[in-house]
C-alpha positions as CSV (number, residue, x, y, z in Angstrom):
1,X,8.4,-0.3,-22.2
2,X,8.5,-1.4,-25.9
3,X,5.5,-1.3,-28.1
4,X,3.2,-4.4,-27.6
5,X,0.4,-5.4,-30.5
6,X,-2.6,-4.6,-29.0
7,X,-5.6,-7.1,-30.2
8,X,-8.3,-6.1,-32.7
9,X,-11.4,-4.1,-31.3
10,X,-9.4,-3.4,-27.7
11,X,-7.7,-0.2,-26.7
12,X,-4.5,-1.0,-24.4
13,X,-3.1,0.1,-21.5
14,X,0.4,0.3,-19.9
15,X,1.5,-0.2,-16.7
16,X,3.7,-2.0,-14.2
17,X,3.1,-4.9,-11.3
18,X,3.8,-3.5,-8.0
19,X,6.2,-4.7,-5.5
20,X,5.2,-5.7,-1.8
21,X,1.6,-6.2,-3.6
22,X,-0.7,-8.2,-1.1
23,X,-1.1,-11.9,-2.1
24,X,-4.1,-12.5,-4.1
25,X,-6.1,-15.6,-3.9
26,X,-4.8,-17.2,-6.4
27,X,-1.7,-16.8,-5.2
28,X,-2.5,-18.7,-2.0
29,X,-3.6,-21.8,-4.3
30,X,-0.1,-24.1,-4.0
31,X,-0.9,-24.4,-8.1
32,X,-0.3,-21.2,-9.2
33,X,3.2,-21.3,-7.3
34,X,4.1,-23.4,-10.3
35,X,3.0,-21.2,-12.9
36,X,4.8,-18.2,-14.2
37,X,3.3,-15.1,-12.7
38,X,4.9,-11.4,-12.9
39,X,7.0,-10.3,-10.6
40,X,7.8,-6.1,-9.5
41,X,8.3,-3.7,-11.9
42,X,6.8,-6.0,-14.9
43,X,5.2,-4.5,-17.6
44,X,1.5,-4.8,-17.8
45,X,-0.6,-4.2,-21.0
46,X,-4.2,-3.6,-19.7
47,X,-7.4,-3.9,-22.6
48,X,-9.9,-1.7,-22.5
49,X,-12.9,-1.5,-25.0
50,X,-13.4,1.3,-27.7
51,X,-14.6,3.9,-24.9
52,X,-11.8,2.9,-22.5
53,X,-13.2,0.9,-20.3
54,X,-10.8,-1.7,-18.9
55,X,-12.3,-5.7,-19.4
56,X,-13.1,-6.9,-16.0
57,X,-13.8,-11.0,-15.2
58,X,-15.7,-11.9,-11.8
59,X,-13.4,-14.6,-10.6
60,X,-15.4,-14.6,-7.2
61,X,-18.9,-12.7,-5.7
62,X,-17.6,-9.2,-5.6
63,X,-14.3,-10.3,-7.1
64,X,-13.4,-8.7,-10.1
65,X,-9.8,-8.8,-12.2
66,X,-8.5,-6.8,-15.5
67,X,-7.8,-8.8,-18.5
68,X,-4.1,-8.0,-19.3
69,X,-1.2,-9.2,-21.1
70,X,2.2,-10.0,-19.4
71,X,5.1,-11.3,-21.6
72,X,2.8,-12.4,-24.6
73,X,0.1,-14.2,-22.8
74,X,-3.5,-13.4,-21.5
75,X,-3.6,-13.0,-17.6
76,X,-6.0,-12.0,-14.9
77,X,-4.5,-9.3,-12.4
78,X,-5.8,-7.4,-9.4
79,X,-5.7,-3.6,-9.8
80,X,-4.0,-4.1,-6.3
81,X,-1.1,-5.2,-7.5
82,X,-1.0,-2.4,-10.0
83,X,0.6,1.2,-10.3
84,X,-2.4,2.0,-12.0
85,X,-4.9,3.6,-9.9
86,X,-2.8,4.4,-7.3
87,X,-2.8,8.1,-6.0
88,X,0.2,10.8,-6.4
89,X,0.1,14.5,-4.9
90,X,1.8,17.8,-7.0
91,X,4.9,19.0,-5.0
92,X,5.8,22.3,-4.6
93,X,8.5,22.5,-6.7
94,X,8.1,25.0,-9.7
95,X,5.5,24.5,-11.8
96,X,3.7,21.2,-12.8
97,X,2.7,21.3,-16.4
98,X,0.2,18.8,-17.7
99,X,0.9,17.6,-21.1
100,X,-0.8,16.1,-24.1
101,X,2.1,13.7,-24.4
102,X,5.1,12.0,-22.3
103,X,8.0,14.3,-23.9
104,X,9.2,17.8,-22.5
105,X,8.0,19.5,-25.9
106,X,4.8,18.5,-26.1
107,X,2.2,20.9,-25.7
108,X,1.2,22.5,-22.2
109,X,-2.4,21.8,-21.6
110,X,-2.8,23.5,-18.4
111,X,-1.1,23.9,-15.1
112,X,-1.3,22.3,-11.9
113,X,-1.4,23.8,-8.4
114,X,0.7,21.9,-5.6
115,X,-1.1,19.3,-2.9
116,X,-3.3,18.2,-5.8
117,X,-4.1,14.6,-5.8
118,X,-3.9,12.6,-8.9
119,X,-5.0,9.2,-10.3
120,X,-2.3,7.6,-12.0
121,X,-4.3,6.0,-15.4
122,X,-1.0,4.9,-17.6
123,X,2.6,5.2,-16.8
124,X,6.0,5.0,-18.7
125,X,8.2,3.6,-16.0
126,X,7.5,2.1,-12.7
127,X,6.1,4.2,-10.4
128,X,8.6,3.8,-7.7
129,X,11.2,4.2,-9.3
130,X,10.1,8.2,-9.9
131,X,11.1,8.5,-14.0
132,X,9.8,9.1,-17.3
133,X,5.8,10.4,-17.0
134,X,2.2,9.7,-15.2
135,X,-0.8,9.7,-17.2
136,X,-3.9,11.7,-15.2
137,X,-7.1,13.6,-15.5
138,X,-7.3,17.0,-13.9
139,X,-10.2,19.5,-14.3
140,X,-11.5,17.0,-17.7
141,X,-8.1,17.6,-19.1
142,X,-6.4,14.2,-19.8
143,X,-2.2,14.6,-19.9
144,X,0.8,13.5,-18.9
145,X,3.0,14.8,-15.8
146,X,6.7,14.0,-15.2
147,X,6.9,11.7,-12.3
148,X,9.7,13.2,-10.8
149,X,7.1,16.2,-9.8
150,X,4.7,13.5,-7.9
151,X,4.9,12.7,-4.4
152,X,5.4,9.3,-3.4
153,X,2.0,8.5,-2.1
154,X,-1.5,10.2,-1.7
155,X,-1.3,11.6,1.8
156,X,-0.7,15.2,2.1
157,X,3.0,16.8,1.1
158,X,3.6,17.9,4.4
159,X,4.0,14.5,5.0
160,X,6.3,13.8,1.9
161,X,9.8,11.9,3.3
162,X,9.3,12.4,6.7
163,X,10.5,9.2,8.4
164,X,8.3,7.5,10.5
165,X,9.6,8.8,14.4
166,X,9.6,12.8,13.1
167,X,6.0,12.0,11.6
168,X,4.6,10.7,14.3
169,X,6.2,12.7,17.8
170,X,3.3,14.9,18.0
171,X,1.0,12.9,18.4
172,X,-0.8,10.0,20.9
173,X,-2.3,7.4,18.8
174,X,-4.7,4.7,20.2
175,X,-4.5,1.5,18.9
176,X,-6.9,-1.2,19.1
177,X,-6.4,-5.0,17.3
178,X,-9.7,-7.2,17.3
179,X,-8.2,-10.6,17.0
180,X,-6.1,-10.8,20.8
181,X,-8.3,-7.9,22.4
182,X,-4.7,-5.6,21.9
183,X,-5.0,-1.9,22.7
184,X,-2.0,0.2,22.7
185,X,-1.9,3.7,23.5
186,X,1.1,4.9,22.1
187,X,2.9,8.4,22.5
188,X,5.0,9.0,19.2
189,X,7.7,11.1,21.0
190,X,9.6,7.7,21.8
191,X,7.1,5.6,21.2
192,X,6.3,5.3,24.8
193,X,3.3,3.0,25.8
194,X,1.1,4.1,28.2
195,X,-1.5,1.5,28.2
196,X,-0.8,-2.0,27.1
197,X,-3.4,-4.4,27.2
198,X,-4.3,-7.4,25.8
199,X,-8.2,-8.6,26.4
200,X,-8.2,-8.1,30.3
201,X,-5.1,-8.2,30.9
202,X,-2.1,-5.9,31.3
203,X,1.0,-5.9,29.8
204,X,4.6,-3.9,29.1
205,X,6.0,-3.3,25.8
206,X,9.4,-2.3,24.3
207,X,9.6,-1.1,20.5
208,X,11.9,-1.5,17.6
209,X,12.5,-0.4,14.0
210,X,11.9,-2.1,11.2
211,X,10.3,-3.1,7.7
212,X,6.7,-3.5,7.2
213,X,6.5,-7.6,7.1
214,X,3.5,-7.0,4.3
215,X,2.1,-4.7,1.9
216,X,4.3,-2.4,0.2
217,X,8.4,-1.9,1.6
218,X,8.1,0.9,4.2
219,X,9.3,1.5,7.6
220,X,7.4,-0.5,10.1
221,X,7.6,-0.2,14.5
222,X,7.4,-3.3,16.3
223,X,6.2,-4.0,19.6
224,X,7.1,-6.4,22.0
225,X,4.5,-7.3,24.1
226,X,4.8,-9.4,27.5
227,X,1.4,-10.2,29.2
228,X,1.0,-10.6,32.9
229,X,0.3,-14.1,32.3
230,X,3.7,-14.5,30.8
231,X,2.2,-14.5,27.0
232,X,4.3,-12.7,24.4
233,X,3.2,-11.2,21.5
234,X,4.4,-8.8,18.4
235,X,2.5,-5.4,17.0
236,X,3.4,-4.5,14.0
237,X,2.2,-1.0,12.6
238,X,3.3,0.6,9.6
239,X,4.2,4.2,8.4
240,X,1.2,4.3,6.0
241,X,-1.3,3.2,9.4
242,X,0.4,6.0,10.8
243,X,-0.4,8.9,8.5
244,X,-3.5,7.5,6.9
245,X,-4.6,8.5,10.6
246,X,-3.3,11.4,10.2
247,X,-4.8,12.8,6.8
248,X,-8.1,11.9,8.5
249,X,-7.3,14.4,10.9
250,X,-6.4,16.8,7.8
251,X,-9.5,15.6,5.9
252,X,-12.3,16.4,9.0
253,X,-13.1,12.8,9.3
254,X,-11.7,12.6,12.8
255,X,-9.8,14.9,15.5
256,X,-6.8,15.0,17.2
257,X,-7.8,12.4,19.8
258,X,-9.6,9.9,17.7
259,X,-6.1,9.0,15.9
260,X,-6.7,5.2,15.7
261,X,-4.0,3.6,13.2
262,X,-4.3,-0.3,11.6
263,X,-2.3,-2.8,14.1
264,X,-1.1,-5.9,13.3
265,X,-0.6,-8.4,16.1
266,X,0.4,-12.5,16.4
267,X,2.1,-14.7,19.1
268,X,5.5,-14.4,19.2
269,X,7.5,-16.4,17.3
270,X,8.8,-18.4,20.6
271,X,5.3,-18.7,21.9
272,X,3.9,-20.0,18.4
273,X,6.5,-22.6,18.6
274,X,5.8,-23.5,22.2
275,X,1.8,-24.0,21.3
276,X,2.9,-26.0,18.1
277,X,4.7,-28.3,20.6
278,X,2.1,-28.9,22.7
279,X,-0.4,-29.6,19.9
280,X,2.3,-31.9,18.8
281,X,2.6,-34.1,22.8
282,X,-1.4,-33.9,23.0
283,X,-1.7,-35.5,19.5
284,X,1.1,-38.2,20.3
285,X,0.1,-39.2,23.7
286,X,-3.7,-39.7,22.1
C-alpha cells in the first residue's frame, strides 16, 4: 500500500474503501458530488490514539465517522464503507496459522480451527480481491492470517460459493416488505411463489436473475409482480438476505419456518413513469 507518514501522537491504520458501499449522507448532499471522494479499493490510513483507539467525530445524533487520510488529505469515512470490521470465517483447507507479521516466515503464534469467525482490524490488500494478509484477534492473540485462507463473508463455510439457486432449494422462505404491504412466500426449488400479495390484494409473480441493484455486487432474484388491480411492481432480494436467514437458523435465533429474508420492493419502472405522467397533466391542467 506504500508507507504513509503517520501524524505525531496518532497510531495509524491501513485499510481499503469498499465497493458497492451504501451511500452515506454526505454523499446524498449534490455538494460533495463535486469534491474528490475515494472510490473501491482506495487505500485508507485510519488514526488511532496511543492505546489504539480509532478518532471518531459525531457528524449527526448517533452518527459517528473515523478520522482518516486518503491521498494526503484528512477525511471523514463510515466504517461502512470500510474492509475493516468486516467479518471472515477459517476454511478448511490445511492449517490456518496466525502470525506476528504479514510474511510467510514470521513467527507462528498459534493456530486456528476452521468455521472461526474473524474481525478483520488491518489489511494489506483489498479484501475482495483475496491477497496478501488480514490482521485479527483470536483467543487475545493479535496476528496476521493470509487472506487466501478466509472465506468471503461471515456466514457459515457450508455456505462458502454456493450460488444463490443451490443455496436456497431447500428451503421456503416468507417474505414480508412494509412499505406496499408485499408478502411473498417463496419456495427456493424454482423459486416458485405460492402466495403473492400485496396489502389485500393478490397477485402472480415471475422471477429472474440478476445483480443486487445496492449494497455490495452479489447475485440478486427479481420478481415481477402483477396485482389484481393491474399494478406492477419489482422485489428485489439478495444472496446475503438469503443466507443471513439462514445462519439464524444455524445460530438458534429462529427455526426452519421462521426464514424471513430482507425484500426490497418499488413500482415498476413502467408504472413509475405512468404516475409521473399523471402528476405531470394534474399539475398542467391546474
Amino acid at each position: 500500500m506504500g508507507s504513509v507518514r503517520c501524524p505525531k501522537n496518532y497510531k495509524c491504520l491501513q485499510t481499503f474503501y469498499s465497493p458497492g458501499s451504501f451511500l452515506s449522507v454526505r454523499k446524498l448532499d449534490l455538494s460533495f458530488l463535486g469534491t474528490p471522494h475515494p472510490e473501491a479499493f482506495d487505500p485508507i490510513t485510519l488514526l488511532a490514539d496511543r492505546n489504539g483507539k480509532l478518532k471518531e467525530v459525531k457528524i449527526a445524533e448517533n452518527v459517528y465517522y473515523y478520522q482518516a487520510l486518503w491521498k494526503g488529505n484528512e477525511i471523514l469515512v463510515s466504517r461502512f464503507d470500510l474492509d475493516i470490521g468486516k467479518s471472515l470465517r477459517t476454511l478448511n483447507v490445511g492449517t490456518v496459522l496466525l502470525l506476528n507479521d504479514p510474511n510467510p516466515n514470521a513467527k507462528v503464534l498459534t493456530t486456528i480451527p476452521m468455521n472461526i469467525v474473524l474481525d478483520v482490524e488491518e489489511n494489506t490488500n483489498p479484501l475482495m480481491k483475496r491477497l496478501g494478509y488480514v490482521k485479527v484477534t483470536h483467543h487475545d492473540k493479535v496476528g496476521w492470517v493470509r487472506r487466501d485462507l478466509l472465506s468471503d463473508d461471515e456466514f457459515d463455510i457450508q455456505f462458502y460459493q454456493l450460488n444463490l439457486i443451490n443455496l436456497v432449494k431447500a428451503h421456503t422462505f416468507t417474505a414480508k416488505e412494509d412499505n406496499f404491504k408485499t408478502e411473498l412466500t417463496i419456495t427456493g426449488e424454482g423459486f416458485i411463489v405460492s402466495t403473492c400479495k400485496v396489502g389485500e390484494l393478490d397477485c402472480s409473480a415471475t422471477y429472474r436473475m440478476g445483480e443486487s441493484s445496492f449494497g455490495m455486487p452479489e447475485e440478486a432474484v427479481y420478481f415481477d409482480l402483477t396485482v389484481s388491480d393491474g399494478k406492477q411492481y419489482v422485489c428485489e432480494m439478495r444472496r446475503v438476505d438469503f443466507v443471513g436467514e439462514l445462519q439464524r437458523v444455524i445460530d438458534g435465533y429462529i427455526t426452519e419456518d421462521e426464514l424471513d429474508p430482507f425484500i426490497n420492493c418499488s413500482l415498476s419502472e413502467s408504472e413509475t413513469i405512468e404516475e409521473e405522467t399523471a402528476e405531470e397533466s394534474s399539475d398542467e391542467k391546474e
